[in-house]
GUGURO-615838 format. One record per residue (C-alpha): residue in one letter; x, y, z. Coordinates in steps of 0.1 Angstrom, whole numbers, padded with zeros to 4 digits, always signed. Example, Ala and Ser with C-alpha at 12.3 -4.5 7.8 and 13.67 -1.06 7.14 Angstrom:
2
A+0123-0045+0078/S+0137-0011+0071/
REM end
This chain:
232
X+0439+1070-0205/X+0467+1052-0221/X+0479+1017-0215/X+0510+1013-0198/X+0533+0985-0201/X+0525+0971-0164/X+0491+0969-0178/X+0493+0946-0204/X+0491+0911-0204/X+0462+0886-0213/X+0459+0885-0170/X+0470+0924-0160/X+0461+0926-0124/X+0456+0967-0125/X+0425+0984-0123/X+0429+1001-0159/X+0445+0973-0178/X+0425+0959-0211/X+0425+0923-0200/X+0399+0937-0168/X+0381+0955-0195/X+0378+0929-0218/X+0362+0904-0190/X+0337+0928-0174/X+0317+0937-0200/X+0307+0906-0224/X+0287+0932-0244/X+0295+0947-0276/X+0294+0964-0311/X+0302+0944-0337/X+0314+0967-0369/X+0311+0951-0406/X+0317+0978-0432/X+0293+1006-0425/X+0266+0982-0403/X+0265+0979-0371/X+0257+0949-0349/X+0251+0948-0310/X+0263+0915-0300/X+0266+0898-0267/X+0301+0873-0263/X+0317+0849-0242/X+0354+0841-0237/X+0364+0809-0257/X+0380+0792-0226/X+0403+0773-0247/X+0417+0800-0266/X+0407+0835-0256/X+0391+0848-0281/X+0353+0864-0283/X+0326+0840-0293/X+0296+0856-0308/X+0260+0846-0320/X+0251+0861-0354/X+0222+0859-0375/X+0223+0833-0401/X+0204+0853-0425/X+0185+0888-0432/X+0202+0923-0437/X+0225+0918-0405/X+0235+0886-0412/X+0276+0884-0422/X+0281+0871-0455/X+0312+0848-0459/X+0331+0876-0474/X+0329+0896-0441/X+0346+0869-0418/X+0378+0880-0432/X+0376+0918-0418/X+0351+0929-0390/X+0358+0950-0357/X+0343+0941-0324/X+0344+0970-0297/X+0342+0963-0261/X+0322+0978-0250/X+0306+1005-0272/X+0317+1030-0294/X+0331+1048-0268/X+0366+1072-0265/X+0376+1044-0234/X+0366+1014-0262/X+0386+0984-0271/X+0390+0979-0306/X+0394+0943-0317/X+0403+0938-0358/X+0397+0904-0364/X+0396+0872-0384/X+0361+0854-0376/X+0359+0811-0384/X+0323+0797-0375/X+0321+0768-0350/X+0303+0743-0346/X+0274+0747-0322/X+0269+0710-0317/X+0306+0697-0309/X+0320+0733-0300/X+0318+0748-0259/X+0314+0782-0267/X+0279+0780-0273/X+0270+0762-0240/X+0289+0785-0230/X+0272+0814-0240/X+0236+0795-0227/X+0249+0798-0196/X+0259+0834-0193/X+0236+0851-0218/X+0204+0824-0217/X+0191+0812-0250/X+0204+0834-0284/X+0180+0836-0315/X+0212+0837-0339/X+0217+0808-0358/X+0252+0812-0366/X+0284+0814-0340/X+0312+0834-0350/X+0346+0828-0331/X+0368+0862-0331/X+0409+0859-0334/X+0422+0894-0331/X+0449+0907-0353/X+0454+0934-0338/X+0442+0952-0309/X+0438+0992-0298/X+0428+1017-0271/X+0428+1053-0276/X+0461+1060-0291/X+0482+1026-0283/X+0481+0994-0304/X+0492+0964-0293/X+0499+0927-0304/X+0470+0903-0294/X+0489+0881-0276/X+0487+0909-0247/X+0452+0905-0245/X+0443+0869-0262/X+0450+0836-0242/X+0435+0806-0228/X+0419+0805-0189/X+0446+0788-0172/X+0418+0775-0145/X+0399+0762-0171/X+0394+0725-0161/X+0393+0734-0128/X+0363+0759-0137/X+0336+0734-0131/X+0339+0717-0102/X+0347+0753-0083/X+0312+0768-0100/X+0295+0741-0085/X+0305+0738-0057/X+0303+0773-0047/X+0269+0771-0059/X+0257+0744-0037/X+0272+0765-0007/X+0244+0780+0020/X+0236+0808+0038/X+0261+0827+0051/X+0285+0819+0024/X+0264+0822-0008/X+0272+0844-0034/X+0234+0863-0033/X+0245+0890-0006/X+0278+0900-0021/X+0259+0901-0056/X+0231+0924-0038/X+0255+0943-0023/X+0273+0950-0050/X+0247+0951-0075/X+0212+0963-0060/X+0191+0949-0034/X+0166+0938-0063/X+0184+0910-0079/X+0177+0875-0063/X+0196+0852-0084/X+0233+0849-0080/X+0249+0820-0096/X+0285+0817-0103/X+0288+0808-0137/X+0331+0814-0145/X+0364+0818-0129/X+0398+0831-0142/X+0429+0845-0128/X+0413+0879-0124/X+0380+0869-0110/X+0349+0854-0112/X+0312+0858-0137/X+0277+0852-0117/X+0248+0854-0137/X+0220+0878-0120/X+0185+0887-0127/X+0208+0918-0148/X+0222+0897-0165/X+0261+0883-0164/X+0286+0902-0139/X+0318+0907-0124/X+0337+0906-0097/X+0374+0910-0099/X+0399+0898-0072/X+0426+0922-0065/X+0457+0905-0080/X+0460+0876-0105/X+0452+0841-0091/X+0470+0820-0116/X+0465+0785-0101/X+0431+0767-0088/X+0441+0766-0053/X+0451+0808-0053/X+0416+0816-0073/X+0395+0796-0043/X+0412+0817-0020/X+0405+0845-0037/X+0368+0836-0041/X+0369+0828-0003/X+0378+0866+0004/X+0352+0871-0017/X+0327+0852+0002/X+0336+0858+0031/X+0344+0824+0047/X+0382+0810+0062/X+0382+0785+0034/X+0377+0781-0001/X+0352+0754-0011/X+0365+0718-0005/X+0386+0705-0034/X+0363+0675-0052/X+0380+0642-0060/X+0358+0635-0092/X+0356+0655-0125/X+0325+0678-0119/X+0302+0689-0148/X+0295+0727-0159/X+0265+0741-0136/
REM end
């Protein structure tokens, strides 16, 4: 199936669009020449773009050479596959989010090296398209913290363990919310990170809590906090 124009954008709201695809799968293959890497990756919150841990050294690890061409597809090899070519810098694990980040979602990574991926360009199936359709920085991003926690520190009814049960299998007992963008929100489970989407683009902190509201089931998104809140 081929992208349409209502489709694109880094925040597409439709079912099929890339920018859905792109945050509900935080897996991937990472292609360097003729090797092949499975990799798992966070969204850079500040600009977009893929964060992945590499190895720092041994037959997969990427020589400096290979940051300036590899291709990360989201997320396999698949026909329905996004294909990112890209430019990859190495960050800082120590002063640099993504990482944390990463923790958070993924739990610890052996690799010793982090690799942040900006797209040049960008296809699926038969359409290519500039990465600035895909590419761009979470809007709700300082507001990210204080709604995780707080939605985490909610109680039966209005957790997030049913919906995740209920939407991912009876057997996972650990739901914590661990992300929030315009098009919905990442809990980490037993699984491992998941999604769940809300159905149109919530481009503003107050619009996502409602959204995550409907999700939860209650009349009210969680109360607003007057402080800066820390990452859960």
């Amino acid at each position: 199936m081929v992208s349409t124009p209502e489709d694109l954008g880094p925040f597409a709201a439709q079912a099929a669009s890339p920018a859905r695809q792109l945050r509900a799968n935080y897996q991937g293959i990472l292609r360097i020449d003729d090797r092949i890497l499975p990799v798992l990756y966070i969204l850079d919150p500040g600009t977009g773009c893929p964060v992945i841990p590499v190895p720092a050294d041994g037959p997969d690890a990427p020589a400096d050479e290979d940051l300036e061409s590899m291709t990360l597809l989201i997320p396999d090899e698949g026909v329905e596959a996004i294909q990112m070519l890209c430019r990859a810098r190495e960050v800082n694990p120590y002063t640099h989010e993504a990482p944390d980040r990463h923790l958070i979602y993924h739990g610890p990574a052996h690799a010793r090296r982090w690799l942040l991926l900006e797209p040049e360009s960008i296809r699926k199936q038969n359409q290519v398209f500039e990465p600035a359709l895909l590419i761009a920085p979470n809007p709700l991003r300082s507001a990210e913290p204080g709604i995780c926690k707080r939605t985490n520190a909610l109680r039966d009814p209005h957790t997030l363990l049913p919906v995740s049960r209920e939407r991912f299998g009876q057997n996972n007992d650990q739901a914590v919310m661990v992300g929030i963008d315009p098009l919905g929100i990442d809990i980490r489970t037993r699984y491992g990170p998941r999604r769940i989407g809300f159905e149109v683009a919530s481009m503003t902190p107050a619009l996502a809590e409602q959204a995550l509201a409907a999700i939860l089931g209650s009349q009210a998104a969680p109360a607003p906090a007057a402080t800066k809140e820390a990452r859960p």
